[in-house]
ZALO-94701 format. One record per residue: residue in one letter; x, y, z of N, C-alpha, C in turn. Coordinates in steps of 0.2 Angstrom, whole numbers, padded with zeros to 4 digits, always signed. Layout:
BEGIN
AXYZXYZXYZ
...
//
This chain:
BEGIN
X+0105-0067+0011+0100-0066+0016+0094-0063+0012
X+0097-0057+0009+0090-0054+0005+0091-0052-0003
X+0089-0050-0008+0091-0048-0014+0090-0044-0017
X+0091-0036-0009+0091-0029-0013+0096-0026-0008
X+0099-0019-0012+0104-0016-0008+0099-0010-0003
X+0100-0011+0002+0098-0004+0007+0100+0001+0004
X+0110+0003+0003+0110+0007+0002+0108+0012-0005
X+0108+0007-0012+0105+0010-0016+0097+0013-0015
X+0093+0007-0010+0086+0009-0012+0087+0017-0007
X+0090+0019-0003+0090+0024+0002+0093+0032-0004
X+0097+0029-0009+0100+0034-0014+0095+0038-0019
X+0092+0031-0019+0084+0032-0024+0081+0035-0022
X+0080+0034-0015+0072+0037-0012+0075+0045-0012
X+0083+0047-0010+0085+0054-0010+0083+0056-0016
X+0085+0055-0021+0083+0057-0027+0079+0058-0031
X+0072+0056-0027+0066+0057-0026+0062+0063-0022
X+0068+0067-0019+0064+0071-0013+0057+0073-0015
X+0057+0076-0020+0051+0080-0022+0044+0076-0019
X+0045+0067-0023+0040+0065-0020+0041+0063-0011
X+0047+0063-0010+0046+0061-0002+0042+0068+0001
X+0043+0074+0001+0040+0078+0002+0034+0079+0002
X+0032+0077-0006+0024+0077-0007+0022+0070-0004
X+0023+0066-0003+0022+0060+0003+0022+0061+0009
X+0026+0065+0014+0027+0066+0020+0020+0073+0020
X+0019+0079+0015+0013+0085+0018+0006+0081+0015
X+0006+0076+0012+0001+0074+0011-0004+0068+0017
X+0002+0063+0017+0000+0060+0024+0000+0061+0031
X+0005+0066+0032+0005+0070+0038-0001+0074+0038
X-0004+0076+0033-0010+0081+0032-0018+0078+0037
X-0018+0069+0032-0021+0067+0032-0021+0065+0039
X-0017+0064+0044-0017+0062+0049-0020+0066+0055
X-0016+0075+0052-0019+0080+0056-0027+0082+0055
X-0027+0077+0048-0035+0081+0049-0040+0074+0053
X-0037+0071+0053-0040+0064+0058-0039+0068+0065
X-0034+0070+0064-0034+0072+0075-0040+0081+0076
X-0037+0084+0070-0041+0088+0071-0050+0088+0071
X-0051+0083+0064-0058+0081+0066-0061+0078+0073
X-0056+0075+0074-0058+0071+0080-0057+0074+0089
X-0054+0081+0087-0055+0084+0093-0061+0089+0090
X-0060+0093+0086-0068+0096+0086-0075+0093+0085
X-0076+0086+0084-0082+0082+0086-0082+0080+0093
X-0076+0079+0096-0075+0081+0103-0078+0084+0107
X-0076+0091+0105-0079+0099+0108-0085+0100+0105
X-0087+0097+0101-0096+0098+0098-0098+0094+0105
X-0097+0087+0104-0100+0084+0111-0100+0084+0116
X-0094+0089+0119-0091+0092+0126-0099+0094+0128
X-0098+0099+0122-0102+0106+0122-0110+0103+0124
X-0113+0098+0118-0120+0095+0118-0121+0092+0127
X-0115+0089+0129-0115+0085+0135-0116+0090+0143
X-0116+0096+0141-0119+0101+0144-0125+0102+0147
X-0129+0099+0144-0135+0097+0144-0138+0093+0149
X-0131+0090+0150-0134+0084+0155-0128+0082+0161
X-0130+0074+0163-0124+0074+0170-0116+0073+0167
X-0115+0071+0172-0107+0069+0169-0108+0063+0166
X-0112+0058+0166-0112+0051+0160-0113+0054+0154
X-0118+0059+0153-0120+0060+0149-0116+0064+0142
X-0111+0069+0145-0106+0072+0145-0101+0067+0141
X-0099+0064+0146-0093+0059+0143-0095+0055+0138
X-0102+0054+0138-0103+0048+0133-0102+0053+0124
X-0108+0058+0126-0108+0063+0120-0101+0067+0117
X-0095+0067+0122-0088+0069+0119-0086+0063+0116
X-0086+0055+0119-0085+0050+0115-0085+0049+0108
X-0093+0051+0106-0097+0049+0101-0098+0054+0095
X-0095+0063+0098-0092+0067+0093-0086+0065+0090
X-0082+0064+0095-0074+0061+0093-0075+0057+0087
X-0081+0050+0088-0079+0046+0083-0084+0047+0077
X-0088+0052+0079-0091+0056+0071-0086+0059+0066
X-0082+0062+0072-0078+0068+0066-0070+0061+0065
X-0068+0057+0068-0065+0052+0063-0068+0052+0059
X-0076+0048+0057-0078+0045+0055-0077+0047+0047
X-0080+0055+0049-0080+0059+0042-0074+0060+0039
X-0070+0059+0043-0060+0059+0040-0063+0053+0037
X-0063+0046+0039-0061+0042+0037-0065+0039+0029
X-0073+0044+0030-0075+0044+0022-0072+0046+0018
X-0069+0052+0019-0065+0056+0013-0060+0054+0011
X-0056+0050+0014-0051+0045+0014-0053+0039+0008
X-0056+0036+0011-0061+0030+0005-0064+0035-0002
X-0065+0040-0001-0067+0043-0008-0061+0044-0011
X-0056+0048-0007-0049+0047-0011-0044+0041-0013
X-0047+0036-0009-0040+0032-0013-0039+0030-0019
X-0042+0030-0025-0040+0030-0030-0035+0036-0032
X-0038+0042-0029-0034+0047-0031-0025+0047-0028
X-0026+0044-0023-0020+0043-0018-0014+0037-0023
X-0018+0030-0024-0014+0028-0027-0012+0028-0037
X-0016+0034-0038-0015+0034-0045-0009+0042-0045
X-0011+0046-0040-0004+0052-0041-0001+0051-0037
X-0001+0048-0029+0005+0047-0024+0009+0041-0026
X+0006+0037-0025+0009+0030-0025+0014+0027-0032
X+0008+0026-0037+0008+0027-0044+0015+0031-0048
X+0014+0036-0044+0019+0043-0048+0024+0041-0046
X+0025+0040-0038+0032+0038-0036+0033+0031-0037
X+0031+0028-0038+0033+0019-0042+0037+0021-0050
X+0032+0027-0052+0036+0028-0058+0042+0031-0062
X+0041+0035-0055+0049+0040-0056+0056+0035-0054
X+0054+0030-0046+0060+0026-0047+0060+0020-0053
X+0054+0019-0053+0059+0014-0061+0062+0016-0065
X+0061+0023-0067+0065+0027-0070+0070+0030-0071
X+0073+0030-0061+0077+0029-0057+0081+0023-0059
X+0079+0016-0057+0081+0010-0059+0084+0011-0065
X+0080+0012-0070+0085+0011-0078+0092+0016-0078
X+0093+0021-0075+0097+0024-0076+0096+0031-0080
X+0088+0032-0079+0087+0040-0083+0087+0046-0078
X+0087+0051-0081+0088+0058-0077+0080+0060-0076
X+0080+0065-0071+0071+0065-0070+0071+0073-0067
X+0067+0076-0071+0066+0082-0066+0067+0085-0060
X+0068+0092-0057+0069+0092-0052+0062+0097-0051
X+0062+0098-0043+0057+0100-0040+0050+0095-0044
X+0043+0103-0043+0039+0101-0045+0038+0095-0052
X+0043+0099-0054+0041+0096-0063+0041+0088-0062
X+0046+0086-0057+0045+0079-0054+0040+0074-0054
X+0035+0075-0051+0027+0075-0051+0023+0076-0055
X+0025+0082-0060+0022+0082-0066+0023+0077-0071
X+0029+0077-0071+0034+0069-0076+0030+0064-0073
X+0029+0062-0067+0026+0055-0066+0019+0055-0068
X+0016+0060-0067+0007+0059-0069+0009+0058-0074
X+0012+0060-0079+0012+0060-0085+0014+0051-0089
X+0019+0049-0084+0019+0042-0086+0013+0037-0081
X+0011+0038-0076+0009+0033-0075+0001+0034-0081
X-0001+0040-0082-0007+0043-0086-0006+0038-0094
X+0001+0038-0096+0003+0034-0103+0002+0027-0101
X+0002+0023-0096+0000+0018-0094-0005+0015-0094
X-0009+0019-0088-0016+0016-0086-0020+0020-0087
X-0021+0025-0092-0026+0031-0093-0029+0034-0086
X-0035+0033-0084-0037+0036-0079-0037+0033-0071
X-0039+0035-0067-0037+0033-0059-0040+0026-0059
X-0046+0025-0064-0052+0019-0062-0049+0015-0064
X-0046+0014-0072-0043+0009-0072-0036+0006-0068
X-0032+0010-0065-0025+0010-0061-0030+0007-0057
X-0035+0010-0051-0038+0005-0045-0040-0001-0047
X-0045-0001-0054-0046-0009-0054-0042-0015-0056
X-0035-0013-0058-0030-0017-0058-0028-0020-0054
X-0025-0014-0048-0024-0015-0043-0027-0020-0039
X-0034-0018-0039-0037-0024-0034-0036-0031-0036
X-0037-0030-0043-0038-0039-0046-0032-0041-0045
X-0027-0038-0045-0016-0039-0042-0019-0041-0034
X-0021-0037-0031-0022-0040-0025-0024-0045-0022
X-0032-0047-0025-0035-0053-0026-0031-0061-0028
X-0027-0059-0033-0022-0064-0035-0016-0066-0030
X-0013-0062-0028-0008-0060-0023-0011-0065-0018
X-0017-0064-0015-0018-0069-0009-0021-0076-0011
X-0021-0075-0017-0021-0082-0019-0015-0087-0020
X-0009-0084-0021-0003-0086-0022+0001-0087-0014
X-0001-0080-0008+0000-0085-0003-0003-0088+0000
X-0011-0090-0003-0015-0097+0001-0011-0103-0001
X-0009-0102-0007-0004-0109-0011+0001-0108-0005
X+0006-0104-0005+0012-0103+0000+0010-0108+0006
X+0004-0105+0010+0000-0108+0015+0000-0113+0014
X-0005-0116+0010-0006-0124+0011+0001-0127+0010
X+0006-0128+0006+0011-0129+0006+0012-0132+0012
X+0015-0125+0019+0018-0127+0025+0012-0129+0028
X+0007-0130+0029+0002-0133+0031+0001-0141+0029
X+0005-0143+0026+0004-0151+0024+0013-0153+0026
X+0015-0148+0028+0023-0152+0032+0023-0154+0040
X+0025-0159+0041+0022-0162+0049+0028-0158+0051
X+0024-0153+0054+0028-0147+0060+0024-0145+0066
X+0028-0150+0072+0024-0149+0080+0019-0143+0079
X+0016-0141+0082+0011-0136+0082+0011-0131+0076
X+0009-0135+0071+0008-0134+0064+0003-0130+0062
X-0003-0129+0067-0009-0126+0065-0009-0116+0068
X-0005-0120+0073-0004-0112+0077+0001-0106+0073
X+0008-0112+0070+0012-0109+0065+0008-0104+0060
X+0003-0108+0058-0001-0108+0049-0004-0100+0052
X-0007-0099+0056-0009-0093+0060-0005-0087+0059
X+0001-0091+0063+0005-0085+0063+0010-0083+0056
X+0013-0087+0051+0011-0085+0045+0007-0083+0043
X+0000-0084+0043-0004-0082+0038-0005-0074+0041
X-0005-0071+0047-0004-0065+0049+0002-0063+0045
X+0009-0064+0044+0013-0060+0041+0017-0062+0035
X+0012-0065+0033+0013-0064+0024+0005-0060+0022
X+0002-0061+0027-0004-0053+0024+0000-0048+0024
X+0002-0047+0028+0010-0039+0030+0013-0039+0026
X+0015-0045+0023+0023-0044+0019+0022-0043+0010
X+0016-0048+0009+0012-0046+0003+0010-0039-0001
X+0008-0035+0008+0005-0030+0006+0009-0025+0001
X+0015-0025+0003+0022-0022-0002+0021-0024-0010
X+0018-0030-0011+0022-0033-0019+0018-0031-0024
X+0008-0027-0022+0007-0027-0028+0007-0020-0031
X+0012-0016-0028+0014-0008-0029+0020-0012-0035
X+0024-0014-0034+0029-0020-0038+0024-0021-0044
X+0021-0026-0043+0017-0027-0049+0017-0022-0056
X+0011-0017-0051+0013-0009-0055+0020-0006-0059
X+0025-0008-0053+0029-0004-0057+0035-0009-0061
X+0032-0015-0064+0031-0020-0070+0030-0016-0076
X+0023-0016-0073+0020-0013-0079+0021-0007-0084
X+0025-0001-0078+0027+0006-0081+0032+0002-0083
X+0037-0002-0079+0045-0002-0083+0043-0006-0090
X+0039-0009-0093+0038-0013-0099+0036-0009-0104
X+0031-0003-0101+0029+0001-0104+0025-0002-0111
X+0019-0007-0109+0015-0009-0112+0010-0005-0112
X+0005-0004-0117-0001-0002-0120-0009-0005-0116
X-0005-0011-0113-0010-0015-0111-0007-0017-0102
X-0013-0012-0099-0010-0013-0091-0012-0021-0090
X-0017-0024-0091-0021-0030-0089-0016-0036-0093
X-0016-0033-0098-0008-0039-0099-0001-0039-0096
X+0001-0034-0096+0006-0034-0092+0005-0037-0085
X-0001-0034-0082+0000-0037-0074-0002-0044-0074
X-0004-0046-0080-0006-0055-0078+0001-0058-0081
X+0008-0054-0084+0013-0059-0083+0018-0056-0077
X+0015-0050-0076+0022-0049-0070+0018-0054-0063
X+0011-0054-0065+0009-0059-0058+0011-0067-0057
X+0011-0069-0066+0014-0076-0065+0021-0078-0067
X+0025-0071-0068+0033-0072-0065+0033-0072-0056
X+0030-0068-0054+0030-0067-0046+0029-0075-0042
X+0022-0079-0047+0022-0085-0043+0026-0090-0045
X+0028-0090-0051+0036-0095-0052+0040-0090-0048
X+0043-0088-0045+0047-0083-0041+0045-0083-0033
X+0040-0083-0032+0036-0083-0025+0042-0086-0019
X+0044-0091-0017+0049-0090-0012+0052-0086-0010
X+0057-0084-0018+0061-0081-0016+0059-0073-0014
X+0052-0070-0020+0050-0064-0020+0046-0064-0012
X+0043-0068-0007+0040-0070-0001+0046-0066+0005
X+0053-0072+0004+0058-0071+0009+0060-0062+0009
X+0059-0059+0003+0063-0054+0005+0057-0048+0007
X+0051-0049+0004+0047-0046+0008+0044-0046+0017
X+0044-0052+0016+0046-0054+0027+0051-0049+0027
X+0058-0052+0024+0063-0047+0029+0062-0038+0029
X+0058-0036+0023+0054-0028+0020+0049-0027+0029
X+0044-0034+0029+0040-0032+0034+0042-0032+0040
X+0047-0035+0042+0052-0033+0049+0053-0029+0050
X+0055-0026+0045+0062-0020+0043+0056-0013+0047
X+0049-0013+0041+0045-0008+0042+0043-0008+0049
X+0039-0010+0047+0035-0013+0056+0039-0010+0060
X+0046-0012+0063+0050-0012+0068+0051-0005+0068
X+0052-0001+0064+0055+0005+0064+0050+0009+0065
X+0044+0008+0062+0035+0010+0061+0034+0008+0072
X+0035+0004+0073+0036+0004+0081+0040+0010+0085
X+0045+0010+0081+0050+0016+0086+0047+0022+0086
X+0043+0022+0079+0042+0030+0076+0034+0031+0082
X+0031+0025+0083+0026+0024+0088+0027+0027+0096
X+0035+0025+0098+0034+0026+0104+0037+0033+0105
X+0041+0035+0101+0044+0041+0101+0039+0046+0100
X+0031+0046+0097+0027+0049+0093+0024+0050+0101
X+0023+0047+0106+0018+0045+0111+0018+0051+0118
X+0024+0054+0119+0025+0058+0122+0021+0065+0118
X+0024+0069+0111+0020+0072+0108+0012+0072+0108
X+0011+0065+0107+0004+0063+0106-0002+0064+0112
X+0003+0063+0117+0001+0063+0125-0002+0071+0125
X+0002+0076+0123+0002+0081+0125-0007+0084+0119
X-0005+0083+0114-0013+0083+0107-0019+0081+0110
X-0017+0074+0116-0023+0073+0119-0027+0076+0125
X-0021+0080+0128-0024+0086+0135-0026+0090+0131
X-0027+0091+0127-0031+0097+0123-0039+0097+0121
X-0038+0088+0117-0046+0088+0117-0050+0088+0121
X-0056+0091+0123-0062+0089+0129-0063+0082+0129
X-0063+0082+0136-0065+0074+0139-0060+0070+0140
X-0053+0073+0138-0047+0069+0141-0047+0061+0138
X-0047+0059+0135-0048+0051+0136-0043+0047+0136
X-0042+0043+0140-0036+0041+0139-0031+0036+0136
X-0037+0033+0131-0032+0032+0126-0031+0037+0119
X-0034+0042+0119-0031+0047+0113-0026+0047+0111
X-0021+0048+0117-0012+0050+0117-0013+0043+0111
X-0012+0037+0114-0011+0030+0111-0014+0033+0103
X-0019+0034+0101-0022+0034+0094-0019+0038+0089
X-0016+0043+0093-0014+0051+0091-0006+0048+0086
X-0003+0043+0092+0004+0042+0091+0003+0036+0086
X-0002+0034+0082-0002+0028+0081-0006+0031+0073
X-0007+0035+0072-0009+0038+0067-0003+0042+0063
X+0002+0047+0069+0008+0048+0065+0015+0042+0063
X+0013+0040+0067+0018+0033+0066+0017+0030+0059
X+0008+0031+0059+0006+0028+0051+0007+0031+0047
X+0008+0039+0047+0008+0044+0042+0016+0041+0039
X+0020+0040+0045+0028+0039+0044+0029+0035+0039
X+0025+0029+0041+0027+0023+0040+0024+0022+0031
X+0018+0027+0029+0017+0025+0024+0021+0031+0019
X+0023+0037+0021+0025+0042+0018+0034+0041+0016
X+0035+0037+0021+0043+0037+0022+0045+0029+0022
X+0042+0023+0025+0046+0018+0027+0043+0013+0021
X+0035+0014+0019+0033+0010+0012+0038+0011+0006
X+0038+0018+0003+0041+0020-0003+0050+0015-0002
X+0052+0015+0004+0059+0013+0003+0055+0005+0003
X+0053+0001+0006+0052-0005+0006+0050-0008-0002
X+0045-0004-0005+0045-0004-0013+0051-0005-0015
X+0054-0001-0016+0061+0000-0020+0065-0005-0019
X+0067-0006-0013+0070-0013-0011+0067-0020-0016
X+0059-0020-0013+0056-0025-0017+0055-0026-0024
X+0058-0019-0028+0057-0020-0034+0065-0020-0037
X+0070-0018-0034+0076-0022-0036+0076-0028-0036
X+0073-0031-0032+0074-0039-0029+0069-0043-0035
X+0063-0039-0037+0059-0043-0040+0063-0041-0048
X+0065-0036-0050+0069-0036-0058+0073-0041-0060
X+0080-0040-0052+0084-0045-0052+0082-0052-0052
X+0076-0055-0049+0075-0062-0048+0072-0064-0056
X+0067-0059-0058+0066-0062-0066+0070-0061-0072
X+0073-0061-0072+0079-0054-0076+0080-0061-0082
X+0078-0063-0086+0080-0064-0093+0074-0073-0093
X+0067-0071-0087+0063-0076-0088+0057-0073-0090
X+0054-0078-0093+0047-0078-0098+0043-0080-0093
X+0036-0078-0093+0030-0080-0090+0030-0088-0091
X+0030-0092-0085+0030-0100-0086+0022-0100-0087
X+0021-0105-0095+0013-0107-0094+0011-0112-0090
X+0015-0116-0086+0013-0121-0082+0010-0114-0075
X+0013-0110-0073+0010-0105-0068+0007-0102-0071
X+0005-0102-0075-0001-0096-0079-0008-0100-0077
X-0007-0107-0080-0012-0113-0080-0014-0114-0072
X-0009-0116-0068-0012-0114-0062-0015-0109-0058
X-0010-0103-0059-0017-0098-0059-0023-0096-0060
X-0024-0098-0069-0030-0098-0070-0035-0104-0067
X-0031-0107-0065-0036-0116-0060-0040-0112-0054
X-0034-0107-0049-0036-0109-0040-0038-0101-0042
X-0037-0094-0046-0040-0089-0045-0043-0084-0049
X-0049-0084-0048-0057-0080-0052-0052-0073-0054
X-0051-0071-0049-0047-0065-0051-0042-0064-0056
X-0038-0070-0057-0032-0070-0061-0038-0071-0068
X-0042-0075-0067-0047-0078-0076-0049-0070-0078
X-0051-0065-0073-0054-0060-0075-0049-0054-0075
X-0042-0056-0075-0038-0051-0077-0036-0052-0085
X-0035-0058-0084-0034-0064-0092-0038-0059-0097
X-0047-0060-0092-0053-0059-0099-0050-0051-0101
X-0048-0047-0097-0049-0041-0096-0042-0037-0103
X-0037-0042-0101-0031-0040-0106-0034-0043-0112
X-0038-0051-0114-0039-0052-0120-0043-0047-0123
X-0049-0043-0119-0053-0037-0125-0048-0032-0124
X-0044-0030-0118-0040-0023-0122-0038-0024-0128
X-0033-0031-0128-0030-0032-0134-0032-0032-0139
X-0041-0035-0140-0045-0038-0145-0047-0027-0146
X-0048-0024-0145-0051-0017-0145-0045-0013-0144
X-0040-0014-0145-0035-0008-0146-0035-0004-0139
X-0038-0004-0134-0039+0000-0129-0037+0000-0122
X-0032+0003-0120-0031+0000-0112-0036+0002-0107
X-0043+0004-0107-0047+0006-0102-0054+0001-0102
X-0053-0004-0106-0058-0008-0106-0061-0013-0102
X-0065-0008-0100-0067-0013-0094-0067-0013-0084
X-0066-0008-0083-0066-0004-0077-0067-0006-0072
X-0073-0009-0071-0076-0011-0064-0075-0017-0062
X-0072-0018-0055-0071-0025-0055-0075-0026-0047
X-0076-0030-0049-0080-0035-0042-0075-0037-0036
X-0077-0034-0028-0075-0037-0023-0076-0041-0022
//
């Protein structure tokens, strides 16, 4: 059915506490400062709404609420490099390190051990993000191939299918290019841009089978990422009597931000693990097929510029060559 143990990846992720903890005060953090911004831009516009009738009121409590997300949600976008170069990054490198069979710091020094190795990889945060992206970029090009695939088999209501796949292999994708990554730490090459352009065209000679186990990753998450939603809704109800101006779906947004906090602090990390047992074991004593390199390089811009990107590290001795990559 699938090609990873729950119970190992669940022994893994104990083993890790350190970063589950720094996973859970970090995202949880960032979720309370989204509610707390959003009730005190609230209260600014309860306050401003004073001024005027009750439409006027209600509109200006509206409109502070979605200023003070708003400013959550920049500081967020300035952070994500930072997020996935020490959060993600770190704990991708700890368990492969896990994987192999090595011993790993306890407490903080945990955390410091991983900076330290994902740091021996991709030098600085900008390089790690712009890898990342170009692994993404390619990623959705290998399930437009997937797509068109089942898009040319004569299946009744074939278009509406294509829809609803193409919704959830966006979801189940999203898991693999953290995998990618933690490719490239277990090779422990000098060169991230080459590494990721053969752990990406082992992934597309592998694509089925590395596809089916990710779906069953994104049922798994999702569904429990649900439970954590309705369980959260009552609490959340209670966060939203608080803010001025009541609004009634707060409760609903309240409970849908810890749910995410959940989902990416606790329920992503294991889905990794799972995916990246599955992705070791499916390539486990295979070479980069040139026949899928060549094709890559045919249908995506992104895979040709991660190519270009490994041939100057290579040609330059340097793994930071070249940083900026185009959306």
């Amino acid at each position: 059915m699938w090609d990873f143990k729950i119970g190992q990846a669940l022994g893994l992720m104990l083993k890790t506490m350190p970063f589950i903890l720094f996973r859970l005060a970090v995202y949880f953090g960032v979720a309370l400062a989204y509610v707390l911004m959003t009730g005190a831009g609230a209260g600014v516009g309860w306050g401003i709404g004073g001024l005027g009738d009750e439409g006027f009121r209600a509109a200006s409590t509206f409109w502070g609420g979605v200023v003070g997300f708003g400013i959550v949600g920049a500081v967020m976008y300035v952070m994500r490099e930072y997020l996935l170069y020490i959060v993600k990054a770190g704990h991708i490198a700890v368990l492969v390190e896990l994987l192999e069979g090595q011993t790993l710091p306890e407490g903080r020094g945990q955390i410091a051990h991983a900076k330290t190795v994902v740091k021996a990889r991709f030098g600085q945060a900008s390089l790690l993000f712009g890898v990342d992206q170009l692994i993404k970029g390619v990623l959705r090009t290998i399930t437009g191939l997937m797509r068109g695939i089942f898009g040319l088999l004569p299946i009744p209501g074939a278009r509406q299918f294509i829809r609803l796949l193409e919704a959830f292999l966006k979801i189940a994708v999203g898991f693999i290019d953290e995998v990618i990554l933690a490719y490239c730490i277990r090779t422990r090459s000098d060169n991230a841009w080459a590494s990721s352009r053969d752990a990406l065209v082992l992934y597309g000679q592998n694509a089925k089978p590395m596809l089916k186990n990710a779906a069953w990753l994104a049922l798994i998450v999702y569904g429990l990422s649900f439970l954590v939603f309705l369980i959260m809704l009552a609490p959340a109800a209670a966060v939203a009597y608080l803010i001025p101006g009541g609004w009634s779906a707060t409760g609903v947004i309240v409970a849908l931000l810890f749910a995410w906090s959940v989902k990416v602090a606790l329920l992503e990390p294991f889905a990794i693990t799972c995916l990246m047992q599955a992705y070791f074991k499916t390539i486990e004593g295979q070479r980069p097929d040139p026949e899928w390199e060549a094709k890559l390089d045919g249908m995506s811009k992104k895979f040709r510029k991660l190519k270009h990107r490994a041939t100057d590290s290579a040609a330059t001795g340097s793994n930071t060559h070249g940083t900026e990559v185009t959306q």
